[in-house]
Backbone as numpy.savetxt, mean C-alpha at the origin, in Angstrom:
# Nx Ny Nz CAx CAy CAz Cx Cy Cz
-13.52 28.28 8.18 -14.26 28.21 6.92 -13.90 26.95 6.13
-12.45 26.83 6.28 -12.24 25.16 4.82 -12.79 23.92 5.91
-12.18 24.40 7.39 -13.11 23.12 8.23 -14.21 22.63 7.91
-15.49 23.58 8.16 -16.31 23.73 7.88 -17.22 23.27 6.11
-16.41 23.52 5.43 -16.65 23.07 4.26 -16.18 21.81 4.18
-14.92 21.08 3.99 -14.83 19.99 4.49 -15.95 19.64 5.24
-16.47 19.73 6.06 -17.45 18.52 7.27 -18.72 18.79 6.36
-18.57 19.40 5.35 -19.91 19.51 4.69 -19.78 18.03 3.12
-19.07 17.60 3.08 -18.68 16.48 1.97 -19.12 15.51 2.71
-20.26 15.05 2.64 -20.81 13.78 3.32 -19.87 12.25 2.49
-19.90 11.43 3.53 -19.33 9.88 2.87 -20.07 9.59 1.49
-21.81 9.61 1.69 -21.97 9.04 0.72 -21.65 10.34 -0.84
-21.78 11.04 -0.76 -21.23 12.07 -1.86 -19.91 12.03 -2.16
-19.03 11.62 -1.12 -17.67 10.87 -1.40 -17.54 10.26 -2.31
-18.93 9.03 -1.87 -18.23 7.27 -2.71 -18.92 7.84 -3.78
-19.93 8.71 -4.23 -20.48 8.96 -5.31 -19.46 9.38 -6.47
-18.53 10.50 -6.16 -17.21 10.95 -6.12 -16.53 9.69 -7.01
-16.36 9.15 -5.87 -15.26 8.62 -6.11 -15.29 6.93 -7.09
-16.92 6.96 -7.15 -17.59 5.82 -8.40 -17.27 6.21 -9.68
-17.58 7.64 -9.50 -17.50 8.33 -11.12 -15.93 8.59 -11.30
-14.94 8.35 -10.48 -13.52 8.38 -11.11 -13.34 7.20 -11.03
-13.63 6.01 -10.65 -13.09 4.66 -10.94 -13.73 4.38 -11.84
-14.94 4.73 -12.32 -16.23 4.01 -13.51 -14.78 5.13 -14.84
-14.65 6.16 -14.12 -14.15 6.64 -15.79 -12.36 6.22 -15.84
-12.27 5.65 -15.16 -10.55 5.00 -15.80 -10.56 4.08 -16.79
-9.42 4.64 -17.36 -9.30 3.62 -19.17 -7.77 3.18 -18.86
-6.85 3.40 -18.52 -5.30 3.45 -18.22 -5.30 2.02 -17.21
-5.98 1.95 -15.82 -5.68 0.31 -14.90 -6.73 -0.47 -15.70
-5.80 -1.98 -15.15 -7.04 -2.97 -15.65 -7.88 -3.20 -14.48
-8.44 -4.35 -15.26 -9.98 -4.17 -14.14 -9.06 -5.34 -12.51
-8.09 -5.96 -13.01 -7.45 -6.33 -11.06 -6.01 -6.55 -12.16
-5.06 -6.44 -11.33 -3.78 -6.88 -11.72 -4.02 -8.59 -11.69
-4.26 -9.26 -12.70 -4.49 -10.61 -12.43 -3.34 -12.02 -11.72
-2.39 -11.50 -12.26 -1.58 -12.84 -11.35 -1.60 -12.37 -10.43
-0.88 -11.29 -9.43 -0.46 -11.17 -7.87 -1.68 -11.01 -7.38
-2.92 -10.77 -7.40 -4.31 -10.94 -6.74 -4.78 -11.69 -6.74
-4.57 -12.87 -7.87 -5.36 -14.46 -7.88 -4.09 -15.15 -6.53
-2.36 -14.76 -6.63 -1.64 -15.52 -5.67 -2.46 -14.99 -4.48
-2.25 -13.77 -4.15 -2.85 -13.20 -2.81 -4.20 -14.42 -2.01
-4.78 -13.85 -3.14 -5.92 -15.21 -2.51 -5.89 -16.57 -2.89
-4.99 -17.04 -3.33 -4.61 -18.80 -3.45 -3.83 -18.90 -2.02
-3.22 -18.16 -1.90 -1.86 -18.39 -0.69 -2.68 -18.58 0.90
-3.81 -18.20 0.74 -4.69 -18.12 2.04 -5.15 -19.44 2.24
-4.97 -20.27 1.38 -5.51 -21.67 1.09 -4.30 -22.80 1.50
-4.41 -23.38 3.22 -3.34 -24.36 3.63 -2.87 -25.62 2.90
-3.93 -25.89 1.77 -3.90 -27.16 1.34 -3.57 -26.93 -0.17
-2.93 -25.51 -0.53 -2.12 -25.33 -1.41 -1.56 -26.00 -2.32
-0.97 -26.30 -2.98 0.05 -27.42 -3.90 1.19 -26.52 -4.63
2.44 -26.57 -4.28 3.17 -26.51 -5.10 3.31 -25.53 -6.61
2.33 -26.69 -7.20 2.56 -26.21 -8.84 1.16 -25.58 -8.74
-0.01 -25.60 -7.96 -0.59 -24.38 -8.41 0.11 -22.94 -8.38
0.70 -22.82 -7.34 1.47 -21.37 -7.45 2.74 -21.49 -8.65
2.69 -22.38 -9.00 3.99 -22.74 -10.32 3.50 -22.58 -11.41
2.16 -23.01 -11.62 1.37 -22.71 -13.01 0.75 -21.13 -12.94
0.59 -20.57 -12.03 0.01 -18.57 -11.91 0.95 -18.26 -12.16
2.23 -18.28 -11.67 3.31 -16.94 -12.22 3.66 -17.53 -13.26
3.42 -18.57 -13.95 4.01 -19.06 -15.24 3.17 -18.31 -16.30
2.62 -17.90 -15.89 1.48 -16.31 -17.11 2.44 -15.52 -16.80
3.22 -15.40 -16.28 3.34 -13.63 -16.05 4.99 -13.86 -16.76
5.83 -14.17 -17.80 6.85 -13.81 -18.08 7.98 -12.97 -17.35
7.44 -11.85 -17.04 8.23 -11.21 -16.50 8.47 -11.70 -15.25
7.38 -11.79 -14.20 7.46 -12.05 -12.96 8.23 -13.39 -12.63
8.20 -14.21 -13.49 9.25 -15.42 -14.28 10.64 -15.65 -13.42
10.64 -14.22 -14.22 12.46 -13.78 -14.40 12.78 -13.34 -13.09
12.38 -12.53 -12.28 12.67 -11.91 -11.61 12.18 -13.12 -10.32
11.34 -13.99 -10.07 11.23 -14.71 -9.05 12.55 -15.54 -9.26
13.16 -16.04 -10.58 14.80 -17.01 -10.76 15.32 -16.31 -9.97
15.60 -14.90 -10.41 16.57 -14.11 -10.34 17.17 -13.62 -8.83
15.76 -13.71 -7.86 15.69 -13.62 -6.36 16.20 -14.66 -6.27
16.08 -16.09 -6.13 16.20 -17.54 -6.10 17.39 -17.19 -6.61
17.89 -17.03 -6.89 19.55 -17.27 -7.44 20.40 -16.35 -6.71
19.51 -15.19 -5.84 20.94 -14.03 -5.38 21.79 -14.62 -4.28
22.59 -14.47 -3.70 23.00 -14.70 -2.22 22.74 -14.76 -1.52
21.78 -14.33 -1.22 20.51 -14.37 0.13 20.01 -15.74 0.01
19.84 -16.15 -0.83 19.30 -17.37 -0.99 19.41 -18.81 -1.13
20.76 -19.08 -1.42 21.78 -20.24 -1.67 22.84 -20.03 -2.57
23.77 -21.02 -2.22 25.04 -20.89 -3.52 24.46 -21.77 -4.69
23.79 -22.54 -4.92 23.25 -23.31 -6.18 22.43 -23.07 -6.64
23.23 -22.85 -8.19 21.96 -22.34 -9.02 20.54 -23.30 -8.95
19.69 -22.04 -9.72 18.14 -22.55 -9.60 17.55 -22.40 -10.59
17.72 -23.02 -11.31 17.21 -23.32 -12.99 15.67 -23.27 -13.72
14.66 -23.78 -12.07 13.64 -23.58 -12.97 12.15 -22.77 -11.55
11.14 -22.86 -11.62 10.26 -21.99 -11.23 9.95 -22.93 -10.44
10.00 -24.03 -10.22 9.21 -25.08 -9.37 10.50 -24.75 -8.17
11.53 -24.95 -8.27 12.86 -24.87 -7.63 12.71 -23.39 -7.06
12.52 -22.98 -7.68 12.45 -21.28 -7.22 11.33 -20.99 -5.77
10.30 -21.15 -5.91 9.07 -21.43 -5.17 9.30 -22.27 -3.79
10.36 -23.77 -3.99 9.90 -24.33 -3.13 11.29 -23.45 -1.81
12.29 -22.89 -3.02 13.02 -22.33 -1.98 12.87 -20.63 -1.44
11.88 -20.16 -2.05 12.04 -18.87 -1.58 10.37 -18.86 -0.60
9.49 -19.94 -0.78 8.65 -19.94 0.39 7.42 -19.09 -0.12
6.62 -19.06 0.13 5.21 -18.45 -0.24 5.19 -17.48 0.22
5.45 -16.98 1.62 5.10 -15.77 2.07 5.98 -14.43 1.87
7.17 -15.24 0.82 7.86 -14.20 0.56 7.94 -14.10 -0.70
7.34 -14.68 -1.71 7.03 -14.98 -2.93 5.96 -13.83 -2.83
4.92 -14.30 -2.33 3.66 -12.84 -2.61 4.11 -11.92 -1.96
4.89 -11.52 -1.22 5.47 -10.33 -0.81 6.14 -9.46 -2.09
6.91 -9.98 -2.65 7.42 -10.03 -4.21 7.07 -9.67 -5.55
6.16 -10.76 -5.35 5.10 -10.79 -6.45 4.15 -9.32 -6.36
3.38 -9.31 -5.22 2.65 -7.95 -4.75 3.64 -6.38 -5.38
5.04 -6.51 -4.70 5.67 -5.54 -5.02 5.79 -5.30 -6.40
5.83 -6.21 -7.20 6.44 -5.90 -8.83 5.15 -5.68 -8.99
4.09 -5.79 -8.96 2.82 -5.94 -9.98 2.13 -4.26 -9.53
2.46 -3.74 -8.31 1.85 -2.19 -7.41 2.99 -1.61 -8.26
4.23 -2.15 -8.87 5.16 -0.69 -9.23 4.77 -0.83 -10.46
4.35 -1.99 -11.32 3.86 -1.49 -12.28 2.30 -0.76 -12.54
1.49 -0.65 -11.77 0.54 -0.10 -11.52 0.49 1.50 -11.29
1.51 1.39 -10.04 1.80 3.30 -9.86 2.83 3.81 -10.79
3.32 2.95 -11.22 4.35 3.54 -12.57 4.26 4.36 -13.43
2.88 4.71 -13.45 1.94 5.42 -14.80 1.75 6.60 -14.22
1.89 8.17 -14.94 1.50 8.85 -14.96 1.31 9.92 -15.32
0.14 10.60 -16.04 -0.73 10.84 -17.19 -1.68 12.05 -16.49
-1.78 12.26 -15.68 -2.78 14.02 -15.24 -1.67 14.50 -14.34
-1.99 15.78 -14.25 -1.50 16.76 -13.49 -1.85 16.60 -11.97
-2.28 15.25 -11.81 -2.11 15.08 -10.02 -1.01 15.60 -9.27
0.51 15.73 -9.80 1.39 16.28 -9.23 2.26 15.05 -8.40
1.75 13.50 -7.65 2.43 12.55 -7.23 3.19 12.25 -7.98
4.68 12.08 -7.60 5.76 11.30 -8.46 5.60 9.72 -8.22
5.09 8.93 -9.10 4.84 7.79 -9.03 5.73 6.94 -8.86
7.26 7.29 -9.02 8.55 6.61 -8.25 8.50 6.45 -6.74
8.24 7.82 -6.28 7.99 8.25 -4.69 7.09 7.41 -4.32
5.82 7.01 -5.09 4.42 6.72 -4.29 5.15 5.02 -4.15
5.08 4.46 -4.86 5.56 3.35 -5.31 6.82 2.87 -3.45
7.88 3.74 -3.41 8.80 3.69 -2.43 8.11 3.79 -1.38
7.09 5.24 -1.05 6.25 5.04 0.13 5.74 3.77 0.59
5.06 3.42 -0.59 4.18 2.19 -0.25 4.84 1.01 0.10
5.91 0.63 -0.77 6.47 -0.48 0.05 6.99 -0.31 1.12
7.44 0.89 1.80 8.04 1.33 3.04 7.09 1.13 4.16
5.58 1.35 3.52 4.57 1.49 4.59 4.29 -0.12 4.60
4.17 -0.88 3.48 3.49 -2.36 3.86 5.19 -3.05 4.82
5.93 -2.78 4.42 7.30 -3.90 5.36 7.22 -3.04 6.91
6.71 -1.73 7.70 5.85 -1.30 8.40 5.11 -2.12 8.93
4.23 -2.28 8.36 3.13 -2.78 8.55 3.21 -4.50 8.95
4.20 -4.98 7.78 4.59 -6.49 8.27 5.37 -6.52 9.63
6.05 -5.59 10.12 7.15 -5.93 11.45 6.24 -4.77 12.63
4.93 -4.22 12.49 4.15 -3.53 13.84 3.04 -5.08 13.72
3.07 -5.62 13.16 1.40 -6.49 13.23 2.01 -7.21 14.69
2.89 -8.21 14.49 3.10 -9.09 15.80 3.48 -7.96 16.70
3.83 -6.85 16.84 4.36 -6.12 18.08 3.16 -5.62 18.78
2.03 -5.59 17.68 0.37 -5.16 18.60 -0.07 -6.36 19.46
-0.10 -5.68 20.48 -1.07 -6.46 21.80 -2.36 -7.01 21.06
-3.12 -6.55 20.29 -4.41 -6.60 20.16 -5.32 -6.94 18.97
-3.85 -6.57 17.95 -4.40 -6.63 16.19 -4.18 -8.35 15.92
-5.49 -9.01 15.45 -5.27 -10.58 15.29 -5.58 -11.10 13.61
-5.05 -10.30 13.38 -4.62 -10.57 11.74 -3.41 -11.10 11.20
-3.64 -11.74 9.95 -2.20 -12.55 9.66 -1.53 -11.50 8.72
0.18 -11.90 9.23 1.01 -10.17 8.28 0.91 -10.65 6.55
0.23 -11.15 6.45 0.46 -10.84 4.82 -0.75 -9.88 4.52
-2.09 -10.33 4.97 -3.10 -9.31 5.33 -2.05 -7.61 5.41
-1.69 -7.89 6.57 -1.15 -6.41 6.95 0.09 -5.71 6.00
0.73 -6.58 5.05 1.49 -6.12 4.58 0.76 -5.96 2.68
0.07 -6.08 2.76 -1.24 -5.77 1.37 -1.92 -5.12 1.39
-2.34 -4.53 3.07 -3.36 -3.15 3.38 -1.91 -2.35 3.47
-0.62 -1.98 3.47 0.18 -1.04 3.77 0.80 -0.91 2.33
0.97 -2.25 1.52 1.13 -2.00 0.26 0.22 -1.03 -0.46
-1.07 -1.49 -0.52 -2.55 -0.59 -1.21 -2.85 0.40 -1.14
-2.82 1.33 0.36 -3.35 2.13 0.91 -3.35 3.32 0.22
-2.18 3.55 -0.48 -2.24 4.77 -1.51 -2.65 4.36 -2.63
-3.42 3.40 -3.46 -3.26 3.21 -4.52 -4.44 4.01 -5.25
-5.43 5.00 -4.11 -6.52 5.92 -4.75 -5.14 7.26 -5.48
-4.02 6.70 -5.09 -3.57 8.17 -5.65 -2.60 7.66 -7.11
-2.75 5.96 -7.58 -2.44 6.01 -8.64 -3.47 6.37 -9.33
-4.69 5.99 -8.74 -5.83 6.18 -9.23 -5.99 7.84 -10.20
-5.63 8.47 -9.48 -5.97 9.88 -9.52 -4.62 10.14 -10.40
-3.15 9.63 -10.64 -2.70 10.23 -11.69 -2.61 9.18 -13.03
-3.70 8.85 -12.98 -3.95 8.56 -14.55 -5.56 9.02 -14.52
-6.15 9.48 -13.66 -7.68 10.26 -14.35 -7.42 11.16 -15.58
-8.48 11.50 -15.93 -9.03 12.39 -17.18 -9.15 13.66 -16.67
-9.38 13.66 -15.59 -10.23 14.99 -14.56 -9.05 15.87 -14.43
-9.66 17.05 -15.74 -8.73 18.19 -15.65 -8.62 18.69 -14.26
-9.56 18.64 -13.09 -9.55 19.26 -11.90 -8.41 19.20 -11.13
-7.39 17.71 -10.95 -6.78 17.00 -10.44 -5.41 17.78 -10.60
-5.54 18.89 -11.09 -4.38 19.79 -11.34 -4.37 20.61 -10.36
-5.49 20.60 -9.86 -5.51 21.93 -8.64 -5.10 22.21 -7.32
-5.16 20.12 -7.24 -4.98 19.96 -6.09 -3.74 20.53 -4.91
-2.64 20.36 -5.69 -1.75 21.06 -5.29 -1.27 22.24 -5.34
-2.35 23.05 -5.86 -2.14 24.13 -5.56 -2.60 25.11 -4.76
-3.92 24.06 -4.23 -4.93 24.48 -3.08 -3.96 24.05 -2.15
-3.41 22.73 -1.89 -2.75 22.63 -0.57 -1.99 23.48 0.15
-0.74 24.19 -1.24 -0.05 25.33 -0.98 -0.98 26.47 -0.38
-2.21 26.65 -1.21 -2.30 28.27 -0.50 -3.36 28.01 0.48
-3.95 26.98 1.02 -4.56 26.97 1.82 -3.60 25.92 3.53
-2.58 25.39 2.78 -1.87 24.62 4.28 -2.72 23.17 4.20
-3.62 22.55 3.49 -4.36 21.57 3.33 -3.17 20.37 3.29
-3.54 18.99 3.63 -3.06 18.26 3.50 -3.62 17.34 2.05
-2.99 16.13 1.83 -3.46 16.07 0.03 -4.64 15.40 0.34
-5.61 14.70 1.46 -6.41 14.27 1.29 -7.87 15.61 1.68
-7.67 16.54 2.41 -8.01 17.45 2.56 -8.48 18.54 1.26
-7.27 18.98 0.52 -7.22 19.45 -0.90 -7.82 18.65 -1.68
-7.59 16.98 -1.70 -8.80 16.58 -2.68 -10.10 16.19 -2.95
-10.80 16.37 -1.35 -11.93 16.69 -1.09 -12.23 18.07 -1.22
-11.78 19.03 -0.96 -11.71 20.21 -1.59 -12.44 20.72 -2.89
-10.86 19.75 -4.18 -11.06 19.93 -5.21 -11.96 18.97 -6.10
-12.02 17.64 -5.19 -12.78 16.55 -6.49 -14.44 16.57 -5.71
-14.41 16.53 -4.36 -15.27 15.96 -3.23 -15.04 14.42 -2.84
-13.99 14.15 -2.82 -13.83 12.80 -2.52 -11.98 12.93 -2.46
-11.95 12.11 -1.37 -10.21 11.72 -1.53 -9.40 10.75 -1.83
-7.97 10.39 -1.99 -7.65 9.00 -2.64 -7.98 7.86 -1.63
-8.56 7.80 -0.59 -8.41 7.02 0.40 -9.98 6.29 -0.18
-11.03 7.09 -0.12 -11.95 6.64 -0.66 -11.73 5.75 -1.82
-11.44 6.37 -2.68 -11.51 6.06 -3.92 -10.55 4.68 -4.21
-9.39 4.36 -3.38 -8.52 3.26 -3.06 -9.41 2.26 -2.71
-10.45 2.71 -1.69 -11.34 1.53 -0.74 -12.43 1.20 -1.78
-12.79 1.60 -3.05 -13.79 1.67 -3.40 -12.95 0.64 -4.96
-11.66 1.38 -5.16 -11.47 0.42 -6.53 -11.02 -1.07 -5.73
-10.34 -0.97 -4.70 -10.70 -2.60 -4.26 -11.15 -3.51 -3.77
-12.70 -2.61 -3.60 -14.28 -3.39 -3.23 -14.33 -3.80 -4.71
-13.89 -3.30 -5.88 -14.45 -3.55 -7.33 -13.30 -5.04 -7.33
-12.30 -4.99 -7.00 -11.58 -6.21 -7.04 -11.75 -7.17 -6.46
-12.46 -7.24 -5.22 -13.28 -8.39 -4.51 -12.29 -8.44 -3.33
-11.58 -7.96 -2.63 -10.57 -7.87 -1.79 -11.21 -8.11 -0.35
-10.47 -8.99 0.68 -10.93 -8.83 1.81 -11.96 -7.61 2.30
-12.78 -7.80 3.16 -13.45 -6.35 3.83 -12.49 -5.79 4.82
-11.83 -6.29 5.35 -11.19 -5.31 6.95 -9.89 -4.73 5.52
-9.11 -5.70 4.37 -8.31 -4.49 3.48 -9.08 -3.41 2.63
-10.59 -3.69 2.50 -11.02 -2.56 1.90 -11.08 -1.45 2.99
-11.65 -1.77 4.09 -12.03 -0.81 5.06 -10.66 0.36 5.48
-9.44 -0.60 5.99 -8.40 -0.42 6.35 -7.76 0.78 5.32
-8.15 0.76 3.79 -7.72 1.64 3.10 -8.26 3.11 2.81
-9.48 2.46 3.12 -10.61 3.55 3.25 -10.11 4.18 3.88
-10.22 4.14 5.11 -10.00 4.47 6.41 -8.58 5.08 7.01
-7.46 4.80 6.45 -6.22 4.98 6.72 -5.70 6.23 6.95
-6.43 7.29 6.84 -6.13 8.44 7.50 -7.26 8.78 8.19
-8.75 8.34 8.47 -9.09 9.05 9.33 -9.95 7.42 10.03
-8.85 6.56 10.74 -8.88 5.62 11.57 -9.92 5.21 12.21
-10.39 6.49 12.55 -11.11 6.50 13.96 -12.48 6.21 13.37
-13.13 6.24 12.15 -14.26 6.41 11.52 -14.23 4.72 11.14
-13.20 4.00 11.24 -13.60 2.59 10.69 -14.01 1.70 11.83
-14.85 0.64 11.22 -15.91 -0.17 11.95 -15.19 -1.47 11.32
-14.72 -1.96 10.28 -15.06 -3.13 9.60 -13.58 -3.71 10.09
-12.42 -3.18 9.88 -10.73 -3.46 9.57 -10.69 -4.27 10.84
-11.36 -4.60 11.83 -10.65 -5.38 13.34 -9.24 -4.91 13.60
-8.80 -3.27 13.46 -7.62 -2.98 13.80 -6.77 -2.19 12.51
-6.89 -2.85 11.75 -5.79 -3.09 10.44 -5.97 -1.31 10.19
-6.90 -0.94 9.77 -6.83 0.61 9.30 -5.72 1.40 10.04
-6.28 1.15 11.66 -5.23 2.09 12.37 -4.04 1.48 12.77
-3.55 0.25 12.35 -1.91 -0.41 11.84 -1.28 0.74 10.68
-2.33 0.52 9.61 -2.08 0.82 8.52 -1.39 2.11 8.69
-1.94 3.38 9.30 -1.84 4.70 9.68 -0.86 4.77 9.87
-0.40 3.77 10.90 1.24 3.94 11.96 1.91 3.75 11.17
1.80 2.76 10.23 2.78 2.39 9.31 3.45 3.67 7.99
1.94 4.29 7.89 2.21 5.40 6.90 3.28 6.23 7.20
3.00 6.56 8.42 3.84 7.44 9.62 5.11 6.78 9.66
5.42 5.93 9.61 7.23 5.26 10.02 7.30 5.13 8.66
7.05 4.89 7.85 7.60 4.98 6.36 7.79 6.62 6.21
6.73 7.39 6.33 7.55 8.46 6.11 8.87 9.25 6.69
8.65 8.45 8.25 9.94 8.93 9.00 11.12 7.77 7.90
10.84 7.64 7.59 12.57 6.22 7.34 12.87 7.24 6.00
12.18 8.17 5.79 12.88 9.39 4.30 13.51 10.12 5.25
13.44 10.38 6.86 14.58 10.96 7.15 15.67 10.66 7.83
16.86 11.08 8.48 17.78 10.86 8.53 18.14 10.81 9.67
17.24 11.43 10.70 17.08 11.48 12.11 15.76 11.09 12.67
15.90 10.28 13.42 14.41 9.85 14.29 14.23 11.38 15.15
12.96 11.37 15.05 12.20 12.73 15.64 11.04 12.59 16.49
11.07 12.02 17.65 9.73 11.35 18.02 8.73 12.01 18.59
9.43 13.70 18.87 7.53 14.54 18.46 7.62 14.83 17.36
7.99 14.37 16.33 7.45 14.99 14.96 6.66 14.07 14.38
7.28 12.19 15.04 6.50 11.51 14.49 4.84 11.37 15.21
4.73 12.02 16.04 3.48 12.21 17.12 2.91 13.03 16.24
3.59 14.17 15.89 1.89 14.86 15.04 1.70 14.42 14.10
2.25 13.18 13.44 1.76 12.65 11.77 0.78 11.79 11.88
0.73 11.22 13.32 -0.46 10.32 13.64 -1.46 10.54 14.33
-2.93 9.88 14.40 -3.47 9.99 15.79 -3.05 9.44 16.56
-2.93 9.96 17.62 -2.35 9.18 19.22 -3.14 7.97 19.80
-4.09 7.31 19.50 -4.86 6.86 20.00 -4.97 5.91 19.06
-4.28 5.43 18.09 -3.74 4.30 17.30 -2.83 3.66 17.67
-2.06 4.33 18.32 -1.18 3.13 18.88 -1.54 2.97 20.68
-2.54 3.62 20.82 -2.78 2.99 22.30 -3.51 1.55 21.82
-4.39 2.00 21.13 -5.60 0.84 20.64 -4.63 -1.07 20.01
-3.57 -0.68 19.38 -2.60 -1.64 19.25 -1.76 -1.77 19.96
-2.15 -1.30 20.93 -1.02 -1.63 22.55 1.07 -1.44 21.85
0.61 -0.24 21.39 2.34 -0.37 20.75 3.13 1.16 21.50
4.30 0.79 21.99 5.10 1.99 22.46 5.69 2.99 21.22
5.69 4.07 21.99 6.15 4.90 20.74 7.90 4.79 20.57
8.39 4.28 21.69 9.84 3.94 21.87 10.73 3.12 21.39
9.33 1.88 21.32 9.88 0.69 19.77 9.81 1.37 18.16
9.07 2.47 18.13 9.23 2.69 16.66 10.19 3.26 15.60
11.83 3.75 16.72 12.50 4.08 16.42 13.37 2.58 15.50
13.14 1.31 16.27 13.99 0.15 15.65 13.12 0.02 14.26
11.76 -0.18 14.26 10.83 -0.43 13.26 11.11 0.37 12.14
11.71 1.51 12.21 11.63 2.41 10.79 13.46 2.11 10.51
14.30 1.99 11.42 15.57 0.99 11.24 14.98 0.08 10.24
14.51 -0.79 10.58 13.76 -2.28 10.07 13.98 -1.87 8.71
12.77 -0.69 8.67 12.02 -0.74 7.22 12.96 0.48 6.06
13.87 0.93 6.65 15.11 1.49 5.71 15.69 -0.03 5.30
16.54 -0.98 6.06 17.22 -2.11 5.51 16.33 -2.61 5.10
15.23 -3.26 5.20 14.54 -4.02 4.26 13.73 -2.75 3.12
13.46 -1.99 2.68 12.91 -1.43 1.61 14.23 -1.38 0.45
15.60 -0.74 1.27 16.60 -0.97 0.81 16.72 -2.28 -0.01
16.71 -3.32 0.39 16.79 -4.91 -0.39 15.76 -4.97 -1.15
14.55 -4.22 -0.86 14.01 -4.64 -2.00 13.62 -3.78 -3.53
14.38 -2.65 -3.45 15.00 -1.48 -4.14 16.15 -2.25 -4.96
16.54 -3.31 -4.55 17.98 -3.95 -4.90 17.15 -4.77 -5.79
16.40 -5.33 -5.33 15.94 -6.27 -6.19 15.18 -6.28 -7.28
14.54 -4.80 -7.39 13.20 -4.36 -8.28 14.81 -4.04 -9.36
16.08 -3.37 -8.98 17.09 -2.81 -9.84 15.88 -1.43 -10.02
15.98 -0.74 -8.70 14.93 0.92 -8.92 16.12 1.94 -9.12
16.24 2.30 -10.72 17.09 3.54 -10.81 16.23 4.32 -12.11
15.01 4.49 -11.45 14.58 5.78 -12.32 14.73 6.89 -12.02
């Protein structure tokens, strides 16, 4: 019977769904403006320097905290005094890696309805799933995308569920309580309860931001893989990645447990063993770790 009802929520009644909860948000702005203007400057080889020196020079905060990387140990023994210095030594691709991260925690940071997501948690997922996502891209046989791409569709992918805890929509309370008594999973329950789920609604607020098509698709798409056409791969990266971020919350690798969190046929399609994914979620504990260090995350 909930099968059944489920397969009755057509896509387009989805995005309909899921128009009328992005048209009614008052809480996000309309794009996080510095780390989405870097995102798409950085794609540009003939770059300069001080253009990426004059964008984060809006952002005060992001300021401080790009010195502040530039100055740790990881990075050199001599101090680094100013933002031009900062940039040319910490490198672009790890600058918007950075940049991306501070600007998504202040984004999922917020929260205001009874969605029930702890926006600390979502926030940790997500970077767990995009540094995922950055160390499976080169290990796929087949996926020919560049990892900053892949590490911005693994960053995003949940971000229909900041979406959903700052809605208005008294409904958004229910959700979890349908999951409990029905065994639903949360994208399941919120087709259920809204007719649309955060995955949609993710792919749909960053078609409104102008975002690549294979990262809109890829987000869309990120739990039910098999339905995307547009991502050249990236959706069902994205998936795997969801999946080893959630294994790196535990404490023991489990590798039929991590088999039923995925479809199986995602990592045939990215030519990836299930045997390497025990080092990969290694990977992405030490690096989420450093960058937990660096955000200073003690909420």
């Amino acid at each position: 019977m909930i099968t059944d009802a489920l397969d009755q929520i057509k896509p387009l009644t989805r995005t309909s769904v899921a128009e009328d909860i992005v048209n009614s948000l008052r809480t996000m702005p309309p794009s996080p403006p510095v780390a989405f203007k870097l995102f798409f400057m950085l794609k540009n080889r003939n770059l300069m320097n001080s253009d990426v020196v004059e964008v984060i020079r809006h952002d005060p905060d992001l300021t401080a905290q790009i010195l502040r990387l530039s100055n740790s140990a990881s990075y050199g023994d001599d101090p680094c005094g100013t933002l031009e210095e900062a940039v040319l030594r910490l490198g672009y691709n790890l600058i918007q890696e950075k940049v991306m991260a501070i600007t998504f925690g202040q984004l999922s940071l917020v929260s205001l309805s009874d969605y029930g997501i702890d926006p600390v948690e979502l926030w940790r997922h997500s970077i767990k799933s995009a540094i995922a996502a950055k160390i499976l891209a080169p290990m796929s046989q087949k996926l020919k995308l560049d990892t900053s791409a892949c590490y911005v569709a693994g960053l995003l992918h949940d971000i229909g569920k900041s979406v959903l805890n700052v809605t208005t929509r008294r409904e958004v309370g229910k959700i979890r309580l349908v999951m409990e008594q029905e065994g639903l999973s949360w994208s399941d329950a919120e087709l259920m309860v809204l007719g649309a789920d955060h995955a949609e609604i993710g792919g749909l607020l960053l078609e409104r931001w102008f975002f690549p098509e294979e990262i809109v698709s890829a987000v869309r798409y990120h739990n039910d893989p098999e339905l995307d056409t547009q991502s050249h791969g990236l959706a069902k990266l994205v998936h795997v990645a969801s999946a080893c971020a959630r294994c790196a919350d535990l404490n023991v690798w489990d590798e039929e447990q991590f088999l039923t969190t995925i479809k199986p046929y995602s990592l045939d399609y990215l030519g990836l063993e299930v045997g390497a994914i025990e080092e990969v979620i290694g990977r992405v504990k030490d690096e989420s770790r450093g960058i937990e260090l660096f955000m200073s995350v003690t909420w």
